[in-house]
TORGU-674558 format. One record per residue (C-alpha): residue number from 1; residue in one letter; x, y, z. Coordinates in Angstrom, 2 decimals. Example, Ala and Ser with C-alpha at 12.3 -4.5 7.8 and 13.67 -1.06 7.14 Angstrom:
2
+-----+------+---------+---------+---------+
!  nr ! rest !      px !      py !      pz !
+-----+------+---------+---------+---------+
!   1 !    a !   12.30 !   -4.50 !    7.80 !
!   2 !    s !   13.67 !   -1.06 !    7.14 !
+-----+------+---------+---------+---------+
END
This chain:
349
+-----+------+---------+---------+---------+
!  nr ! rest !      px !      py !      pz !
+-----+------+---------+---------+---------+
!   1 !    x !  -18.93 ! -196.84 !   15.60 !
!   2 !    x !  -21.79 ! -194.32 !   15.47 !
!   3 !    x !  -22.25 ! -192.97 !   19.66 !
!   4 !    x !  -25.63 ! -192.23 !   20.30 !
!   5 !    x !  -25.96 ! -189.04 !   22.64 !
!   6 !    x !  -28.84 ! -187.77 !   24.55 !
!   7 !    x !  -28.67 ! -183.50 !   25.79 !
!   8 !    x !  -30.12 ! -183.30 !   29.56 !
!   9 !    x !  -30.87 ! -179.55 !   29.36 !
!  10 !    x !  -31.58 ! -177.29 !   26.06 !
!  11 !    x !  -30.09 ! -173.94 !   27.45 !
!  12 !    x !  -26.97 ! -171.95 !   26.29 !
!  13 !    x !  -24.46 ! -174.27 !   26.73 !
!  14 !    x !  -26.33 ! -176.74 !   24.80 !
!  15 !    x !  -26.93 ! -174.92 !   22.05 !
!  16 !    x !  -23.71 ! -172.67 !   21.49 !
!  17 !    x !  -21.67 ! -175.53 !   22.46 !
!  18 !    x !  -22.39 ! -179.46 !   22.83 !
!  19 !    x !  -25.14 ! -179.83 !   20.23 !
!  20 !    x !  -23.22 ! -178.33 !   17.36 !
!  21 !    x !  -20.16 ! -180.29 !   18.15 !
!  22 !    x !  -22.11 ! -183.45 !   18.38 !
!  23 !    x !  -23.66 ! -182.71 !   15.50 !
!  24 !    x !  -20.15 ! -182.10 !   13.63 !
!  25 !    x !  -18.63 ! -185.13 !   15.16 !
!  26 !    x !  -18.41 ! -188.08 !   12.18 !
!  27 !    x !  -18.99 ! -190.56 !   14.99 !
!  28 !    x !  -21.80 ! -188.68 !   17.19 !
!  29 !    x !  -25.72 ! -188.77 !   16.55 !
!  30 !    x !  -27.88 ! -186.72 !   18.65 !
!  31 !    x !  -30.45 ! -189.55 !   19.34 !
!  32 !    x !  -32.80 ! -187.60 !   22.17 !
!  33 !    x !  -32.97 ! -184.34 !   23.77 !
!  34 !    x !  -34.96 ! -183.31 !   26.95 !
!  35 !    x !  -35.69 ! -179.46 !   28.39 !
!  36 !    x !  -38.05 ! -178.67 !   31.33 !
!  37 !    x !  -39.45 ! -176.30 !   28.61 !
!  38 !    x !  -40.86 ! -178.35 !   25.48 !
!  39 !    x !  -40.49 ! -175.58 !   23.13 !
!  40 !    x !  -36.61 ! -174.88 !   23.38 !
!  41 !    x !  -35.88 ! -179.10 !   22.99 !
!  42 !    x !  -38.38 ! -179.12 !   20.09 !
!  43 !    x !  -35.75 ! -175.75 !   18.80 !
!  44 !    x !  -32.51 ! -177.66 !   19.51 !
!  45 !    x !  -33.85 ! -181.03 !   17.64 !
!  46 !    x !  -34.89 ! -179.29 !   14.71 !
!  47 !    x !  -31.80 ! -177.40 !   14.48 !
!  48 !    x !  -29.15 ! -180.56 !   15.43 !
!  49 !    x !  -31.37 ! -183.67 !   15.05 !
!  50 !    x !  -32.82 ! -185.79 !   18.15 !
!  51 !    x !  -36.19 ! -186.86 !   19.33 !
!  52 !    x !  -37.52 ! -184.86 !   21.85 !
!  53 !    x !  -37.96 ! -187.07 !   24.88 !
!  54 !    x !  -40.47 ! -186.09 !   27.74 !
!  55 !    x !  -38.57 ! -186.32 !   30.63 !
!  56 !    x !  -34.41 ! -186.86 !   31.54 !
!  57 !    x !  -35.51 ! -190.03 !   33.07 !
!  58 !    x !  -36.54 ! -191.21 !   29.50 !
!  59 !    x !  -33.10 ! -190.51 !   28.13 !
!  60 !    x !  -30.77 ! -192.15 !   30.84 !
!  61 !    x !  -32.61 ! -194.93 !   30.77 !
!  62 !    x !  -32.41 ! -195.26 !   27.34 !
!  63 !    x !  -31.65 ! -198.68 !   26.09 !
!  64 !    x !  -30.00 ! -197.47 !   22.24 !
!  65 !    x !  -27.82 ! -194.39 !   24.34 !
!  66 !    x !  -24.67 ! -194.16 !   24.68 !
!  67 !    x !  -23.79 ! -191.47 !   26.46 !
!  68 !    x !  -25.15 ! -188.28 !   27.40 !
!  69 !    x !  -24.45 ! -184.23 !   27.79 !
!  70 !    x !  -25.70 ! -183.26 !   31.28 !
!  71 !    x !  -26.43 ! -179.47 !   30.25 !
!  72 !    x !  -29.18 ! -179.05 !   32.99 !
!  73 !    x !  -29.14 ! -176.69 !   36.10 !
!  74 !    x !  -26.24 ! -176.63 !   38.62 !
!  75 !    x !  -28.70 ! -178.76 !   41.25 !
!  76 !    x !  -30.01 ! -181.31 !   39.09 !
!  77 !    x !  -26.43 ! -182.74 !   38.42 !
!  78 !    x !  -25.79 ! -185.03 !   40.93 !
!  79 !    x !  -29.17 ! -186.35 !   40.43 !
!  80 !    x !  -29.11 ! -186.82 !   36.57 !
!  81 !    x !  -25.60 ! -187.76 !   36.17 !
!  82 !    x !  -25.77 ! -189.86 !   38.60 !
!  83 !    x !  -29.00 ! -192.08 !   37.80 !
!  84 !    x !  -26.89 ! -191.77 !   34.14 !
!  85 !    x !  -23.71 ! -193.69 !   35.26 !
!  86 !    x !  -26.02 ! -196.35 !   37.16 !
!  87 !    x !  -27.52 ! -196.56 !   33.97 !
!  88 !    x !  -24.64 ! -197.90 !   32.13 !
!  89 !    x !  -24.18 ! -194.13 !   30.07 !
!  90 !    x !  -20.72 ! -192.79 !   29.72 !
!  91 !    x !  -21.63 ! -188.84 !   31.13 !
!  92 !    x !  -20.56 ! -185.30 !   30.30 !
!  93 !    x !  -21.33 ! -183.25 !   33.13 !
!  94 !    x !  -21.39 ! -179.61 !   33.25 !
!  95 !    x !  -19.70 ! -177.49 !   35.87 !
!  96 !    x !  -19.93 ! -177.35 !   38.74 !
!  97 !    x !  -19.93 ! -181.13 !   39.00 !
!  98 !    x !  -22.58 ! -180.69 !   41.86 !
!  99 !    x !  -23.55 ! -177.80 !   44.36 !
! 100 !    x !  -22.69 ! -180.01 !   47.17 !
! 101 !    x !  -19.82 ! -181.90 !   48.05 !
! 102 !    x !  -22.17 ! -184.37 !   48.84 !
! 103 !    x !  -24.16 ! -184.73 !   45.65 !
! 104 !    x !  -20.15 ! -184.46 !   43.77 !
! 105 !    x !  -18.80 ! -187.62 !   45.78 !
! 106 !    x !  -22.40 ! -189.41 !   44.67 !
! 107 !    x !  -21.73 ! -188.90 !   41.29 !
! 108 !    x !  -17.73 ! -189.83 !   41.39 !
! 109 !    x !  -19.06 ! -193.06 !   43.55 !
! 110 !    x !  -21.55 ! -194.08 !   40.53 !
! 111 !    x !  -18.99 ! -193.32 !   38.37 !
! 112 !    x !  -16.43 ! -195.58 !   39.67 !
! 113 !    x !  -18.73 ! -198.27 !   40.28 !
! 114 !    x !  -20.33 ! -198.57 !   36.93 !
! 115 !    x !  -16.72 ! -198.35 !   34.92 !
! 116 !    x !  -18.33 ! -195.56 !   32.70 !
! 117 !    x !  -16.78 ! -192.43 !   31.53 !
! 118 !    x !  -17.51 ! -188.97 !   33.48 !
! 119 !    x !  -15.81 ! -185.82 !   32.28 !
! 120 !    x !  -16.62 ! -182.72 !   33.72 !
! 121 !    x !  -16.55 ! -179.65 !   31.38 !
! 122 !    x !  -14.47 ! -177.63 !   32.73 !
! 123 !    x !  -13.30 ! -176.42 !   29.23 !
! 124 !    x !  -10.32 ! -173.98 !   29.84 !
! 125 !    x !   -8.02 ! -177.00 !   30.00 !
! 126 !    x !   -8.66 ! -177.44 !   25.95 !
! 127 !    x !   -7.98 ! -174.09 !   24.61 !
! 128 !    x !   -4.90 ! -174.30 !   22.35 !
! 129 !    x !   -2.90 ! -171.27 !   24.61 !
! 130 !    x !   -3.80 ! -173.07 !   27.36 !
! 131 !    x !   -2.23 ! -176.04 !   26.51 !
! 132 !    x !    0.41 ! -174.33 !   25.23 !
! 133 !    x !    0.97 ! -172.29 !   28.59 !
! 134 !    x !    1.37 ! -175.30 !   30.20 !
! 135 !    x !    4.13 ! -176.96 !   27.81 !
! 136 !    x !    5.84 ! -174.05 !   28.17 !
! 137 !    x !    6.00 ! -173.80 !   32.33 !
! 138 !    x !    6.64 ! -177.72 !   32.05 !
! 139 !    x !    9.68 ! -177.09 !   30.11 !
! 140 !    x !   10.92 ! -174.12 !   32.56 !
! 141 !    x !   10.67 ! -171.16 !   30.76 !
! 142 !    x !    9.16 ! -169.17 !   33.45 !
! 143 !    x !   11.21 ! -171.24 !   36.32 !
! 144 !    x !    9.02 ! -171.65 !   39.41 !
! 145 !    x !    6.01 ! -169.45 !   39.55 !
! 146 !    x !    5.88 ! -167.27 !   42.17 !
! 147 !    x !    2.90 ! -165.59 !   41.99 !
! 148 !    x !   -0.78 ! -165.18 !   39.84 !
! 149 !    x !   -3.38 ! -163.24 !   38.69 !
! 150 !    x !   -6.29 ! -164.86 !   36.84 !
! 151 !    x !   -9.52 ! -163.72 !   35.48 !
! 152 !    x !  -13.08 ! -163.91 !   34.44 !
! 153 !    x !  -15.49 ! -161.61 !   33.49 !
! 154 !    x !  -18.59 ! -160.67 !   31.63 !
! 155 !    x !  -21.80 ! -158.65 !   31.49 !
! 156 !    x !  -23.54 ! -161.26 !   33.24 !
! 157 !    x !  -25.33 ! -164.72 !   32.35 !
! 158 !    x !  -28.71 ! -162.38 !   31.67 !
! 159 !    x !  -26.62 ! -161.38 !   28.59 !
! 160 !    x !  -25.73 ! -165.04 !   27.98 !
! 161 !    x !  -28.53 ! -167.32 !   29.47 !
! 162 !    x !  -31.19 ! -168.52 !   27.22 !
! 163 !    x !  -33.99 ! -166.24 !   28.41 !
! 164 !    x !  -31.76 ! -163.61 !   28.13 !
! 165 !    x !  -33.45 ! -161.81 !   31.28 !
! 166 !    x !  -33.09 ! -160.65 !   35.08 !
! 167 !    x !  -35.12 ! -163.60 !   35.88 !
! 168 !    x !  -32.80 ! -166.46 !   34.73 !
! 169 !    x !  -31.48 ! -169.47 !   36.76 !
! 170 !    x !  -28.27 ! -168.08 !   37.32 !
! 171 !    x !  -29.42 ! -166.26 !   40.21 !
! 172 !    x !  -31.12 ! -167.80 !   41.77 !
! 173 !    x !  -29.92 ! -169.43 !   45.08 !
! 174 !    x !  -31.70 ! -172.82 !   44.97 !
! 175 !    x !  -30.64 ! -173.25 !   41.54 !
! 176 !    x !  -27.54 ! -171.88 !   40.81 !
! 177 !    x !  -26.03 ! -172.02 !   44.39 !
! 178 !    x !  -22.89 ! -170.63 !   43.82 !
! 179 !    x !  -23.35 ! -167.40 !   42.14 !
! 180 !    x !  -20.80 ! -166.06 !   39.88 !
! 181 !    x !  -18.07 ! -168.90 !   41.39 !
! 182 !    x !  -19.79 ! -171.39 !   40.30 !
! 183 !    x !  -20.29 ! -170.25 !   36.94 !
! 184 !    x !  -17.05 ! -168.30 !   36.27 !
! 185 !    x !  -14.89 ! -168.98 !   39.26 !
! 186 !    x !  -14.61 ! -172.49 !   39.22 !
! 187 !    x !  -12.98 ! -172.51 !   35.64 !
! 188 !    x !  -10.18 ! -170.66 !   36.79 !
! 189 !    x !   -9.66 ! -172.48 !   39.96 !
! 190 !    x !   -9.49 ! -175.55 !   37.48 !
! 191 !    x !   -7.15 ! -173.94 !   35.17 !
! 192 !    x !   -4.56 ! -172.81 !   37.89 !
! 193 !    x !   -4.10 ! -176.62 !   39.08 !
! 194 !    x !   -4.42 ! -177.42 !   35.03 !
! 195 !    x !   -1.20 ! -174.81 !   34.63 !
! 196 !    x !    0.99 ! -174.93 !   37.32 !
! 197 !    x !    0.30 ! -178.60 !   38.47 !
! 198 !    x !    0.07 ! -177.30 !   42.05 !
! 199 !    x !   -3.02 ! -177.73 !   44.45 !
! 200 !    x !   -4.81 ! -174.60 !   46.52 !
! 201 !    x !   -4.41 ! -174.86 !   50.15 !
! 202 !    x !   -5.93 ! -172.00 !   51.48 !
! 203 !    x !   -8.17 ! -169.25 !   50.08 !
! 204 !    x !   -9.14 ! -166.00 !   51.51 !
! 205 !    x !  -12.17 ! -164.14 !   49.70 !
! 206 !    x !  -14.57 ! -161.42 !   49.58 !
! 207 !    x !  -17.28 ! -161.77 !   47.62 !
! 208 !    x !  -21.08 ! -159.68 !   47.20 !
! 209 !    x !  -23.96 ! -158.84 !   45.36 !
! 210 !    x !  -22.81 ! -155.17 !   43.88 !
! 211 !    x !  -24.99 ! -154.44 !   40.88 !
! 212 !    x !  -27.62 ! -157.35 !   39.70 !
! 213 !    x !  -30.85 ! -157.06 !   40.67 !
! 214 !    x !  -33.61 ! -159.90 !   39.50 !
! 215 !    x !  -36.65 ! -159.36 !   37.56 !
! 216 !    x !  -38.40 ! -157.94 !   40.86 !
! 217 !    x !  -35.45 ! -154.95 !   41.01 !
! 218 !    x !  -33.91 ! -156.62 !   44.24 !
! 219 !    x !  -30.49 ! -157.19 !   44.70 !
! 220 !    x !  -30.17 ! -161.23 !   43.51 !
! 221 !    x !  -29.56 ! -164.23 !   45.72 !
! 222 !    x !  -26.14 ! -164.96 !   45.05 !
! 223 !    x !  -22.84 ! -163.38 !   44.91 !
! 224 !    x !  -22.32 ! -161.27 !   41.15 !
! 225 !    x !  -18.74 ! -160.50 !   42.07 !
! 226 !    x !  -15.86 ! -162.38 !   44.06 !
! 227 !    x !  -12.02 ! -161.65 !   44.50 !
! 228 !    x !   -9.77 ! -164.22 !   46.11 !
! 229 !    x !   -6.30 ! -164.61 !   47.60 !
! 230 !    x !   -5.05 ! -168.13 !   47.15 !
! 231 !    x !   -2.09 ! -169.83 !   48.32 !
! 232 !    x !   -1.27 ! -172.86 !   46.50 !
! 233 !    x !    0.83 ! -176.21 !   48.12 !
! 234 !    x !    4.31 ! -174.67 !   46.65 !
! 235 !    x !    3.83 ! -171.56 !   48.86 !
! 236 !    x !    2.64 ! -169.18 !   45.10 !
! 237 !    x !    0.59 ! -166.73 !   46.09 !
! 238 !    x !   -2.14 ! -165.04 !   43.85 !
! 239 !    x !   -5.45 ! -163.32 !   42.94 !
! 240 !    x !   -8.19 ! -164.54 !   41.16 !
! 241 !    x !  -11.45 ! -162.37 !   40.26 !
! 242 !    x !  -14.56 ! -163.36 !   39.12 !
! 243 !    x !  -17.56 ! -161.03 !   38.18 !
! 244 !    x !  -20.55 ! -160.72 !   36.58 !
! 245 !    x !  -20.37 ! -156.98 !   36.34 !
! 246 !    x !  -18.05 ! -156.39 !   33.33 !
! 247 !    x !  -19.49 ! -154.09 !   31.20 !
! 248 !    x !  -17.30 ! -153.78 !   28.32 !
! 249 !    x !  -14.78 ! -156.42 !   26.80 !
! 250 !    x !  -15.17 ! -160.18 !   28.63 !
! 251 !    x !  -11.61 ! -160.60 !   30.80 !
! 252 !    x !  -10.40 ! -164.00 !   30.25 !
! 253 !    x !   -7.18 ! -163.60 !   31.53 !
! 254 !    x !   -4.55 ! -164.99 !   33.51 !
! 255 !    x !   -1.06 ! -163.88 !   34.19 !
! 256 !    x !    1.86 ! -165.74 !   35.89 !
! 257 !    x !    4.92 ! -164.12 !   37.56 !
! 258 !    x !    8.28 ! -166.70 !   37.51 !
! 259 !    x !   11.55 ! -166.82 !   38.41 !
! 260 !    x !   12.69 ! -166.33 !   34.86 !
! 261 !    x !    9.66 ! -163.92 !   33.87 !
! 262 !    x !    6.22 ! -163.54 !   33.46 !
! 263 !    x !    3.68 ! -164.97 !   31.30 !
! 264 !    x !    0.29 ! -162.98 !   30.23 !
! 265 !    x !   -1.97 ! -165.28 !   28.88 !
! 266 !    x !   -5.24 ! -163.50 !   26.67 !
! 267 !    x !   -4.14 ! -160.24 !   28.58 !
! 268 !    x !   -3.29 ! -158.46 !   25.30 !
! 269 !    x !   -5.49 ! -158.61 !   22.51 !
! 270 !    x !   -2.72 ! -158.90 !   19.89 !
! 271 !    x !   -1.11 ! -161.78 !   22.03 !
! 272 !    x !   -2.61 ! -165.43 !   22.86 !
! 273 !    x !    0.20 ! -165.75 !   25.02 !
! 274 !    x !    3.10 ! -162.97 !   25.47 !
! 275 !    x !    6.36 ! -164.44 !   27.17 !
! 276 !    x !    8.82 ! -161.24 !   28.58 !
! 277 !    x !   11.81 ! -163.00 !   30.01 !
! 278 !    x !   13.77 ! -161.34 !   33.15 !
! 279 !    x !   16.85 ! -160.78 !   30.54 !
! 280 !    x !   14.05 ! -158.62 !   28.20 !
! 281 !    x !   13.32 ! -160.76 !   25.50 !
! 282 !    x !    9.99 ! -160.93 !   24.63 !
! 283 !    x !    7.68 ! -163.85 !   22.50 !
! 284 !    x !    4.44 ! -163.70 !   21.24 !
! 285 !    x !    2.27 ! -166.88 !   20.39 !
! 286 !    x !   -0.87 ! -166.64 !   18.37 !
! 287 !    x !   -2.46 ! -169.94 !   18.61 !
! 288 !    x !   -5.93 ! -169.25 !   18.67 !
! 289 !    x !   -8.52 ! -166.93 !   20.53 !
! 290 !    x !  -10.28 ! -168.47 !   23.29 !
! 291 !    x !  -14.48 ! -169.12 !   23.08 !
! 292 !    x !  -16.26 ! -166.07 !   24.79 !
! 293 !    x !  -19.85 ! -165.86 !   24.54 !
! 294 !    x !  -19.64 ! -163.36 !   21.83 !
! 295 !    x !  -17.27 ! -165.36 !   19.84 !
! 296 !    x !  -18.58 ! -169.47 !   20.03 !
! 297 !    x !  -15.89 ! -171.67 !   18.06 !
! 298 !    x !  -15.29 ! -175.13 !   18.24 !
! 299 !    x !  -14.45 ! -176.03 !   22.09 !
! 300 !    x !  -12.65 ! -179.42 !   21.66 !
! 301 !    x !  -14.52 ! -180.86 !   24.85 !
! 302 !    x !  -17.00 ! -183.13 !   22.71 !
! 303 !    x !  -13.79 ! -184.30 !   20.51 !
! 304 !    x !  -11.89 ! -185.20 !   23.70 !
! 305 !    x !  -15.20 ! -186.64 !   25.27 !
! 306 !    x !  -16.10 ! -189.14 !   22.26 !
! 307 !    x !  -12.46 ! -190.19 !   22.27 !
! 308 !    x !  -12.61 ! -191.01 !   26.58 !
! 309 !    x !  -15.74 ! -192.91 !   25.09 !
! 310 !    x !  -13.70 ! -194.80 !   22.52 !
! 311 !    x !  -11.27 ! -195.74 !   24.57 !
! 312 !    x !   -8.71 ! -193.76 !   22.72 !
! 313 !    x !   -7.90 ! -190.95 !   25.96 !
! 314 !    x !   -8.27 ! -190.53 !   29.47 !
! 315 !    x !  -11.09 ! -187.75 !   30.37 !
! 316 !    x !   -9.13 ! -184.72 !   30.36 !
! 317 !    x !  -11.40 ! -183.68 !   33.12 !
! 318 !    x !  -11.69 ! -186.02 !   35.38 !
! 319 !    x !  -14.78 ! -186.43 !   38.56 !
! 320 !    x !  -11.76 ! -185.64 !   41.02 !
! 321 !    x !  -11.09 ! -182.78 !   39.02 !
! 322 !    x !  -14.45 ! -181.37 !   39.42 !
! 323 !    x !  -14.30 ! -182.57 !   43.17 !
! 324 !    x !  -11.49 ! -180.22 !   44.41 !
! 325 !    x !  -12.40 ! -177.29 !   41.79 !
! 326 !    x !  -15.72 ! -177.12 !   43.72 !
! 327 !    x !  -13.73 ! -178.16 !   47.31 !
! 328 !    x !  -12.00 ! -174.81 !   46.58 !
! 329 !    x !  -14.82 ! -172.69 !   45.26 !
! 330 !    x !  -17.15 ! -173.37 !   48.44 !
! 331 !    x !  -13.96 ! -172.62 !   50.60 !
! 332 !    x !  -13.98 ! -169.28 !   48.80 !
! 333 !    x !  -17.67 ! -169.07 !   49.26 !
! 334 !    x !  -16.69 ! -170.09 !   53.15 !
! 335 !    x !  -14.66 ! -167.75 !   53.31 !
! 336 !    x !  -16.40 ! -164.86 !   52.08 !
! 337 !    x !  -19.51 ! -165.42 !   54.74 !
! 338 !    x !  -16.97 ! -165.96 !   57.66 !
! 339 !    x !  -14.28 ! -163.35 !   56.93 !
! 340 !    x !  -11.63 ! -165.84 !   57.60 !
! 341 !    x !   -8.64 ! -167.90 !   55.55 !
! 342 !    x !   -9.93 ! -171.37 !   55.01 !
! 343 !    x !   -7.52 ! -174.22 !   54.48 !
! 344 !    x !   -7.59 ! -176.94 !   52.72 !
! 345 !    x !   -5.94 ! -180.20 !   53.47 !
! 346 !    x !   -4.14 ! -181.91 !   50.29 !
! 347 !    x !   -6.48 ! -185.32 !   50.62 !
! 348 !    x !  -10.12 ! -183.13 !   51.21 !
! 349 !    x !  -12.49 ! -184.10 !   48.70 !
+-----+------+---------+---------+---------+
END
């Protein structure tokens, strides 16, 4: 069975990522695209295939589609991916699954009314030393984790974005929202419940706009750099950093401190993952580097999409998934502003 896929949104992510997996999938056809800018979906068609529809509207109401790739801007998701799931289209939502809480329930509401599929791409969760990380701490090689430090950072989505300038989306506040934890952060909040099976309840943060400046030289709307203290339900403590301001090598790392040892996952560039047990043995897995915008490889997400579509998997990514990753990124965010710890209760979200 041939799916038939319509792209919301002809940015980055679209074109580094979902279109050129579609495009390799034996059982994907990119039917329709759609971009606020006519120009970069009439790019992305020629390149990958697709009509070029004139508005999102057009594609999730579709009658020969499928399912579709929500690629557009952070505050058009709960509107687009929701109208998509009324539609009767199995969705692929990018992350965050919504800037509000609000808008995310909307979409897991339409979701679970209309029986359709909705994955959020929250990504991390499919590279190979992540699930590898995971099999091991399952099987007890690290014992109970204790404590964390996790990871992400780059020159900055001006770098990345598809305008490639101060004046991108990213940062600005009515678009983007969440700044650099929305765009970075909330992939490592997902991967920490992904690896230790373990919920966040309560984050303490500090976050600030330290170097970006938009295309008028003034310091941008939204926060470029964020460090948080989490506390998870199993009383592990940790860090996690997020920033925009990396201006060298992309950190992509996370690190995890057990009873038995500690695990450094991408911390060492000759290392996917490097075990060092408590007694001083030490193991090494190469398994495969992780995507970094430098370095675009096959992300797995549109494989492990098609097959929630076919019936064959559960979404590895599920709305609820996307509900508490941005429950705990807006506590962070919370946080930040207030200068106080916020908790959150197990069943929030």
């Amino acid at each position: 069975m041939t799916i038939k896929v319509g792209i919301i949104g002809c940015g980055s992510i679209a074109t580094h990522r979902h279109a050129p997996e579609y495009a390799n999938h034996p059982q994907a056809e990119i039917y329709c695209v759609y971009d606020p800018n006519p120009d970069r979906a009439k790019k992305l068609a020629e390149r990958f295939g697709g009509q070029v529809a004139a508005s999102w509207e057009e594609i999730v109401d579709h009658p020969e589609i499928d399912a579709i790739s929500d690629c557009s801007t952070n505050e058009m998701h709960h509107l687009i991916t929701t109208r998509a799931l009324q539609a009767g289209k199995h969705v692929l939502c990018e992350k965050p699954i919504a800037t509000t809480l609000e808008g995310a329930r909307q979409i897991v509401e339409a979701a679970e009314q209309s029986g359709k599929v909705l994955m959020i791409d929250h990504n991390q969760r499919l590279v190979a030393a992540h699930q590898m990380a995971r099999q091991l701490l399952q099987s007890g090689e690290l014992g109970k984790v204790l404590t964390f430090q996790t990871s992400f950072g780059h020159k900055g989505p001006e770098y990345w974005s598809v305008n490639a300038s101060k004046s991108t989306w990213f940062f600005k506040k009515d678009r983007s929202a969440l700044g650099v934890a929305g765009d970075l952060g909330i992939h490592k909040v997902d991967l920490l419940r992904f690896l230790l099976d373990d919920e966040v309840a309560e984050v303490s943060a500090f976050a600030g706009v330290l170097d970006k400046k938009d295309e008028q030289g003034e310091p941008i709307q939204v926060h470029d750099n964020m460090v948080c203290l989490l506390k998870l339900v199993s009383g592990a403590i940790g860090t996690a950093s997020f920033s925009w301001s990396y201006y060298g090598d992309e950190d992509n790392s996370t690190i995890l401190y057990g009873e038995k040892g500690i695990m450094k996952i991408f911390a060492n560039p000759d290392a996917d993952i490097e075990v060092v047990k408590s007694t001083g043995e030490r193991m090494v897995y190469k398994v495969g580097a992780i995507q970094t915008n430098d370095n675009q490889t096959s992300s797995g997400v549109i494989d492990a999409f098609l097959e929630a579509v076919q019936g064959q998997r559960a979404p590895v990514v599920t709305g609820e998934d996307g509900v508490r990753a941005l429950l705990i990124i807006q506590a962070a965010v919370e946080s930040a502003k207030t200068g106080k710890s916020v908790a959150i209760l197990p069943n929030h979200g």
